[in-house]
C-alpha positions as CSV (number, residue, x, y, z in Angstrom):
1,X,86.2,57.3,-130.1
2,X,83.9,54.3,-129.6
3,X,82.6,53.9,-126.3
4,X,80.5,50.0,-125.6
5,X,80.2,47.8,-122.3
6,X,80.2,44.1,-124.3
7,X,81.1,43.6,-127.9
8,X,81.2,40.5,-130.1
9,X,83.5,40.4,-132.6
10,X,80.8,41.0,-135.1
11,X,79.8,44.0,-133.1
12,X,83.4,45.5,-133.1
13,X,83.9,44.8,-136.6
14,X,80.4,46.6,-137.6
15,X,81.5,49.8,-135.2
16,X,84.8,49.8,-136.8
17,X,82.9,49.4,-140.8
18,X,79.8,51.9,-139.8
19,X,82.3,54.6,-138.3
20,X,85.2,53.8,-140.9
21,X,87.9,53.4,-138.1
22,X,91.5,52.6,-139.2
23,X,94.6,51.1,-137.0
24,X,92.4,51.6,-133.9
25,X,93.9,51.3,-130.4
26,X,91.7,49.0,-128.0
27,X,91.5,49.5,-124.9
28,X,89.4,47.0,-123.2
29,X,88.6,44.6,-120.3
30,X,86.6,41.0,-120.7
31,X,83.1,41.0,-120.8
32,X,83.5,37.6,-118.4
33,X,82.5,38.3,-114.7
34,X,84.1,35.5,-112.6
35,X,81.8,36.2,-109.1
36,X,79.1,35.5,-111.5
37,X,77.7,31.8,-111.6
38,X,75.8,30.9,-114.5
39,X,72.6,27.8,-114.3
40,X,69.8,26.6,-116.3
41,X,66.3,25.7,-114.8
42,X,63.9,24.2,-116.7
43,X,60.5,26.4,-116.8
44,X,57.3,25.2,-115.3
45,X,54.8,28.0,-114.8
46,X,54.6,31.5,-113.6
47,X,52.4,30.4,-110.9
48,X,55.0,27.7,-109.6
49,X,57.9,30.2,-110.2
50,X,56.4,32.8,-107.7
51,X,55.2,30.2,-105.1
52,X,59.0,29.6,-104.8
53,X,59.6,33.2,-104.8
54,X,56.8,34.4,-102.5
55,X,58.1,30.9,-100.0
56,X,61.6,32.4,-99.6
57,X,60.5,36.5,-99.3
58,X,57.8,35.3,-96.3
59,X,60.6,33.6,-94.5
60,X,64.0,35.8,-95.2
61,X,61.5,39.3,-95.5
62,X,64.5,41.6,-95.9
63,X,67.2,39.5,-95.7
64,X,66.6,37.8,-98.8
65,X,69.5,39.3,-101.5
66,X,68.4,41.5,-104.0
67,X,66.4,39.8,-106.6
68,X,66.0,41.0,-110.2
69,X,63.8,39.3,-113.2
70,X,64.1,40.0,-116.4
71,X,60.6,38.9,-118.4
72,X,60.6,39.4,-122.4
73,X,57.2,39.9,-122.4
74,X,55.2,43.3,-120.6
75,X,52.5,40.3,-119.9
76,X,54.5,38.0,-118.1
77,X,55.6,41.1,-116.2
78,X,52.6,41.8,-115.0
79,X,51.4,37.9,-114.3
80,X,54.0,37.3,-112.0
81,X,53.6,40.3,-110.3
82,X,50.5,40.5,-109.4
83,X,50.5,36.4,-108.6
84,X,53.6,37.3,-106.0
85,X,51.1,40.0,-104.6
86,X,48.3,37.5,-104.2
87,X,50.8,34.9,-102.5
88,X,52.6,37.4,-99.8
89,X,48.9,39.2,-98.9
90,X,49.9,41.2,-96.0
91,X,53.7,39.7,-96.3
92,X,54.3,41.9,-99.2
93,X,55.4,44.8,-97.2
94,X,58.1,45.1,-94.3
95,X,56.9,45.5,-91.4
96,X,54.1,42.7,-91.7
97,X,50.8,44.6,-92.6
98,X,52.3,48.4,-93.5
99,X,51.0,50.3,-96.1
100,X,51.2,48.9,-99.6
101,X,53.5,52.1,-100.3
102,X,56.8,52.1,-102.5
103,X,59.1,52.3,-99.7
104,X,57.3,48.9,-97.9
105,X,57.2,46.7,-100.3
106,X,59.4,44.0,-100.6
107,X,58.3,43.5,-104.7
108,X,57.6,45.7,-107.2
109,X,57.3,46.4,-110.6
110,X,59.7,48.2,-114.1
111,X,58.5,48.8,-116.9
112,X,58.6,51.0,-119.3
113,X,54.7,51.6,-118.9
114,X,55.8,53.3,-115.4
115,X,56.5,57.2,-115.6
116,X,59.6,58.2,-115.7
117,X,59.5,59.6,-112.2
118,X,58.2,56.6,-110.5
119,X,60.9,54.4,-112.3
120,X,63.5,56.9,-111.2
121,X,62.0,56.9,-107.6
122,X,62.1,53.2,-108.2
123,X,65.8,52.8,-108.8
124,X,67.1,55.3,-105.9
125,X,65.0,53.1,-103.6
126,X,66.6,49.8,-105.1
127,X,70.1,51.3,-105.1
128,X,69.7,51.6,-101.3
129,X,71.5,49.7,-99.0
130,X,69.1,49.6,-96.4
131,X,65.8,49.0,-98.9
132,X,63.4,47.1,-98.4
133,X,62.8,46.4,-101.6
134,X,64.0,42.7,-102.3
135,X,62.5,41.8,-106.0
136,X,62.1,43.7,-108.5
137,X,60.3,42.3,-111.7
138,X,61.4,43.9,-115.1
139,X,61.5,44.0,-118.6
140,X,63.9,45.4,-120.5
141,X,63.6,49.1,-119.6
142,X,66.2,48.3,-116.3
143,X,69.0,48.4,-118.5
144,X,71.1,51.0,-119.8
145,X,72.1,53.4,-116.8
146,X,70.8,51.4,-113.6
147,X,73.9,50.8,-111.1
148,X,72.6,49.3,-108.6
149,X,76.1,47.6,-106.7
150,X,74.4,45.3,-104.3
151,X,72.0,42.8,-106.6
152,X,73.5,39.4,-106.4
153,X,70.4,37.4,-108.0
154,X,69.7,37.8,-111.1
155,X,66.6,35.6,-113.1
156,X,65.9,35.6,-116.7
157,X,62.3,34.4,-117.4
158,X,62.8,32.8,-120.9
159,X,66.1,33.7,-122.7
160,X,66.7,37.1,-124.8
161,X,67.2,37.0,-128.6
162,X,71.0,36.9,-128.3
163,X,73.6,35.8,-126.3
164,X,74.9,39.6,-126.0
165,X,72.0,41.0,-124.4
166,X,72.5,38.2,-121.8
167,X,75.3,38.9,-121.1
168,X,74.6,42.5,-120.6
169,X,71.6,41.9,-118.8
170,X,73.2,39.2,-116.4
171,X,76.0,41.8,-116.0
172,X,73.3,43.6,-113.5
173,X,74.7,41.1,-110.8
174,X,77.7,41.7,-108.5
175,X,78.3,45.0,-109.7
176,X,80.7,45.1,-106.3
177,X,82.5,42.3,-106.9
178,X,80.8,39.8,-104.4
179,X,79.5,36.4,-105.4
180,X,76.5,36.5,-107.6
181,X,74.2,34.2,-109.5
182,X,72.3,34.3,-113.4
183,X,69.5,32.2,-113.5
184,X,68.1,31.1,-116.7
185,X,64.7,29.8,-116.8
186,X,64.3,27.9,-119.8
187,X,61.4,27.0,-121.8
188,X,59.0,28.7,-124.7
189,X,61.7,29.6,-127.0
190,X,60.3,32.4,-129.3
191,X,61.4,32.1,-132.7
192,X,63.2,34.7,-132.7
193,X,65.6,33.4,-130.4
194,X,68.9,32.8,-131.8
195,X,70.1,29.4,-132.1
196,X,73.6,30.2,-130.0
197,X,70.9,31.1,-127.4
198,X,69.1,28.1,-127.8
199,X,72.4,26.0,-127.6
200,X,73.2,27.7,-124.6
201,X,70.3,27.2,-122.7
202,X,69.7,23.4,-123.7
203,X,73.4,22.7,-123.2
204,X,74.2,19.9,-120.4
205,X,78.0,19.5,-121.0
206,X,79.7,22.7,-121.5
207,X,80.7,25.0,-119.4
208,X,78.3,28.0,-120.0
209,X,80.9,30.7,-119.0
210,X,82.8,29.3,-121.8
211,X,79.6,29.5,-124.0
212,X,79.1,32.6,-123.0
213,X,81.9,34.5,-123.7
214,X,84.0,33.0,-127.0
215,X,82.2,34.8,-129.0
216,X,83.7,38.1,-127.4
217,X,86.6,40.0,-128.4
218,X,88.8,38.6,-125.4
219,X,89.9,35.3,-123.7
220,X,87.2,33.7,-120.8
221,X,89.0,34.3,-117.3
222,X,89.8,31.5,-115.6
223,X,91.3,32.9,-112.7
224,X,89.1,31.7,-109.5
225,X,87.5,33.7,-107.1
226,X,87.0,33.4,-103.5
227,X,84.9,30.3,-103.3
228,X,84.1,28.4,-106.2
229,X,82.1,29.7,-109.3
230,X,81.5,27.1,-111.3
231,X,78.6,26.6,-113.3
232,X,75.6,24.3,-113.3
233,X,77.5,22.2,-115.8
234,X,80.7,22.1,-114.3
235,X,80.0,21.6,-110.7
236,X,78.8,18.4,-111.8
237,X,82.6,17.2,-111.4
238,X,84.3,19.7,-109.6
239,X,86.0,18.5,-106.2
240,X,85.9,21.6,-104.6
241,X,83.9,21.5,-101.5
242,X,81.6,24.1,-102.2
243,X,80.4,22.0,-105.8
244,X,80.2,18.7,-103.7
């Protein structure tokens, strides 16, 4: 038995070759999250990016939605934090002015240069309902294993090498089924980056959930959900009064 969350078809075909499966029986789902919407922003710089960040946590405090942001880089990690925690001063913990302890701040940090126990005391703080923990900044160490239901916002600072891991990565949002958003920022491409990745996040007329997702092993669900959840791209022309 093969066990995976998201799967190209060049990924299923490789499982099937590397563990010499025959007539298999699939059981699966699609990948494609429909409470999900997908958008593009262009990327200025860190600093601007957590002016923005640090604006919206002084006003909402705890009542902003949980905030996740994927950085590539252990560096840009660490810049944006620390520029967030210059910007909020004594607004980085709830109430105003506590402690700069774990369980008062609104933003912190996952990596994995954290121990294990702090990033395990990290993520059952996170998972809370009631945390006060609002944006956490990350690489790719909050991955495999993390459930936390209730993140609706999800930021990638500069795309991932493939579209897969994007999708996995995105697939942090919404866990419950509510309405969620995947925010690529755009800009700095890496080399490495593959070009359906690049396509993706310089594309201005296709839908990205479509772009997304027809590389995987099932059909994009088009079935709406409550509200509409159409991305950057499409909501340029969709009637529905939530778009316009």
């Amino acid at each position: 038995m093969a066990v995976t969350a998201t799967a190209t078809r060049s990924t299923y075909d490789c499982i099937l070759h590397c563990l010499s499966m025959n007539d298999v029986a699939v059981i699966a789902l699609p990948p494609n999250r429909s409470n999900i919407q997908y958008s593009v922003q262009t990327m200025t710089t860190i600093e601007d990016f957590s002016a923005t960040m640090s604006s919206q946590l002084m006003k909402e405090g705890t009542d902003m939605v949980k905030t996740v942001v994927f950085c590539r880089k252990y560096l840009d990690c660490t810049m944006l934090y620390f520029s967030l925690k210059r910007k909020l001063g004594k607004y980085l913990t709830q109430p105003v002015g506590a402690p700069n302890l774990q369980e008062f701040r609104l933003v912190d940090l996952y990596t994995s240069a954290s121990t294990v126990e702090m990033r395990e005391k990290l993520l059952t703080t996170f998972a809370r309902a009631e945390s006060t923990l609002r944006l956490l900044i990350a690489t790719t160490a909050f991955g495999m294993g993390v459930d936390c239901k209730d993140i609706y916002r999800v930021f990638h600072w500069s795309p991932p090498r493939e579209i897969e891991e994007y999708v996995q990565e995105t697939g942090r949002a919404g866990r419950d089924g509510h309405r969620s958003q995947a925010i690529l920022i755009y800009g700095n491409v890496h080399k490495t980056v593959s070009s359906r990745m690049k396509d993706y996040g310089e594309n201005s007329v296709c839908c990205r959930r479509e772009m997304l997702f027809s590389d995987f092993m099932f059909s994009v669900d088009k079935d709406p959900v409550a509200g509409c959840q159409c991305c950057d791209v499409c909501a340029m022309v969709c009637r529905h009064e939530e778009c316009s």
